[in-house]
N, C-alpha and C positions, 0 to 999 in steps of 0.2 A: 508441538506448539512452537510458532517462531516469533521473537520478539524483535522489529524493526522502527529502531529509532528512527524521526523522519529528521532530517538535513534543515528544513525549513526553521525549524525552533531554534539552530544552531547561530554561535556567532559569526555572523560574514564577514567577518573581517579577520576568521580566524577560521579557515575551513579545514585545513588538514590537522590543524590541532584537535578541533571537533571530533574529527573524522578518527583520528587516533584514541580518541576517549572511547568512541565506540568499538575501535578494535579491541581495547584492550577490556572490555566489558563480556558478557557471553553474550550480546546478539549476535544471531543467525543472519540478519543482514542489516543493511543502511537505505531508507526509505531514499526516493530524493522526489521531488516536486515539482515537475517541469510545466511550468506558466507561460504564457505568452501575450496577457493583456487583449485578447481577443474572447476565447474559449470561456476565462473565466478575469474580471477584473483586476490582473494586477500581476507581475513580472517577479519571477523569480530568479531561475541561474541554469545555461545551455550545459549542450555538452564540455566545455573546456573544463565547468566547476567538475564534473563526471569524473574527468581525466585527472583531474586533480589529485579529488578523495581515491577514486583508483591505487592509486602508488601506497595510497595508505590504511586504507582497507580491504584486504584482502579475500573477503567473504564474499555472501551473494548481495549484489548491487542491484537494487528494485528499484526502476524508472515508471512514476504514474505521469503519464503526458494527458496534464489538462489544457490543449492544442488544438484549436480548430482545424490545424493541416497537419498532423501528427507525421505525416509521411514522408515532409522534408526532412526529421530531425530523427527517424529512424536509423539510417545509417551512419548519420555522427554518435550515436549514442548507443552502437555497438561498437566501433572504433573506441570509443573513449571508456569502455568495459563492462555494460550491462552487461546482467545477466538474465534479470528480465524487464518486457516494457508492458504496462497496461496504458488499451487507450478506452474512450467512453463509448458506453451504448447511443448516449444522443447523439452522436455522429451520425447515426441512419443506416445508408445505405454504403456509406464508407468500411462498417467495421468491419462485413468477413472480410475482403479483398486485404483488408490494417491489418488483422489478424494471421491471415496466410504467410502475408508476407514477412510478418514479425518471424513466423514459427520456419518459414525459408533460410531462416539468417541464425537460426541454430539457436533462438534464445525462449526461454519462458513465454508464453502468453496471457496475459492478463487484461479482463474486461472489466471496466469502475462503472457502476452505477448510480447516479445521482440521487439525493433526497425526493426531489419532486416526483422521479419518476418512477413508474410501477416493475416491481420486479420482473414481472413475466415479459418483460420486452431481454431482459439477458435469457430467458429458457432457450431460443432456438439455436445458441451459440455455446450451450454447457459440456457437448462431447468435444468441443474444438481448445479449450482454454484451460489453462491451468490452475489457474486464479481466477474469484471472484472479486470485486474490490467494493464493496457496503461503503458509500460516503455517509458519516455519519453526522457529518455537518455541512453545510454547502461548502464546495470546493470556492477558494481563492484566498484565503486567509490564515493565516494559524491563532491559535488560544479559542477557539470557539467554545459554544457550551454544546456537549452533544445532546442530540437530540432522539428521544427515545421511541418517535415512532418506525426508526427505521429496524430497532430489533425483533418486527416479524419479518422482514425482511431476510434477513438471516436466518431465524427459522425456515422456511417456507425453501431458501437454499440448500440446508443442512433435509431437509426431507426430498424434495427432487435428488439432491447427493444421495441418497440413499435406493431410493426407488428406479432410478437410471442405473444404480451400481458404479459412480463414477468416483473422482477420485480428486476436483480441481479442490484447491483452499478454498477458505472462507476469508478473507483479507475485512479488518475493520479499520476506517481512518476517520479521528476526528474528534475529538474530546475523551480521548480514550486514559481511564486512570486504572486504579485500584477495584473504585466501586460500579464503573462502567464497563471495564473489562472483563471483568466476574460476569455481568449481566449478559454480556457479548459471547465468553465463553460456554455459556448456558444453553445460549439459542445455537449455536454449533460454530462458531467461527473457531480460525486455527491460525490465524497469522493477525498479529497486534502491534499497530503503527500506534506508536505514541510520541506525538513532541515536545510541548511544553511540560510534560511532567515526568520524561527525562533528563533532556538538556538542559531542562530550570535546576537539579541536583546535583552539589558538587562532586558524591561523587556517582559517576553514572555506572561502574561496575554493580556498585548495592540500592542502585535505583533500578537496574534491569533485574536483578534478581531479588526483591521484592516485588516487584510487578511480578516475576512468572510465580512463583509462592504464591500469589495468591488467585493466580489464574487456576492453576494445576486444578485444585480441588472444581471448582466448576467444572473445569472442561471433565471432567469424569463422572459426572451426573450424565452426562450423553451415554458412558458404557455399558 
């Protein structure tokens, strides 16, 4: 189970303090949120913010590029310390070639799949990726309310993972708490993006470990 604070709920005007609250907590990594005001409404932070937190978390660094040209900002955003990048299934006919190339440059692969659309458009890509990435809210915003039809979604993952014998995560992003992440770890997911209901705790060491407490017991209804 990996618990991944997302950057976006943090204060921007205090990024590596941010960033250091999450090292000093036990997540396994640091979400970050890459926007561009095309892909999805509204601008977030390139790679320089990347390079930033870098220096101060020293863990694994998870870039979701919601990016209509994902491909420019692939190689700033291994320079500045991914370690892994997910881009989106709606991209088309762009993903394997994203994908390839992601996996050329020695990092993680991760595909995000949007609310609206139907999972079986990520199946032809599940022996290629590492990560699945379940939006469980539409992507562009943070605080959202999540949304609960996307957890056959996850299901319907966690059974392909199964019947392929394969091995990628189940990544959740999106109004994810206490009582949603229970529901999430149920249907099989294994990597939990939460923001506002981390970075909103002052302190975020026994906000991360309260959320996994009370994932643990879920995710073991799978075994």
């Amino acid at each position: 189970m990996i618990i991944a604070p997302s950057l976006l709920a943090s204060d921007f005007g205090r990024f590596a303090h941010e960033a250091a609250r999450v090292q000093r907590s036990s997540a396994e990594w640091l979400h970050l949120d890459i926007m561009d005001g095309h892909f999805v409404p509204n601008i977030s932070f390139g790679p320089e913010v990347a390079k930033a937190v870098r220096k101060v978390f020293r863990r694994h660094l998870d870039v979701h590029l919601m990016c209509s040209k994902p491909e420019i900002l692939l190689e700033p955003f291994v320079k500045a310390g991914a370690d892994s990048m997910t881009i989106h299934v709606e991209l088309g006919d762009l993903v394997n070639p994203l994908l390839w190339r992601i996996r050329s440059m020695g990092k993680q692969v991760g595909l995000a799949v949007n609310p609206p659309t139907n999972i079986d458009a990520v199946k032809p890509y599940l022996a290629q990726v590492d990560l699945v990435l379940v939006m469980t809210v539409n992507p562009g915003f943070g605080g959202q309310s999540f949304i609960e039809e996307c957890v056959p979604k996850i299901q319907r993952l966690e059974a392909w993972r199964r019947e392929m014998g394969l091995k990628f995560r189940i990544q959740v992003d999106g109004g994810i708490n206490d009582i949603t992440g229970r529901e999430c770890a149920r249907a099989g997911a294994n990597v939990f993006v939460a923001g506002t209901h981390l970075f909103g705790k002052r302190n975020m060491g026994q906000a991360v470990q309260r959320l996994r407490e009370r994932l643990i017991p879920a995710a073991q209804e799978l075994l």
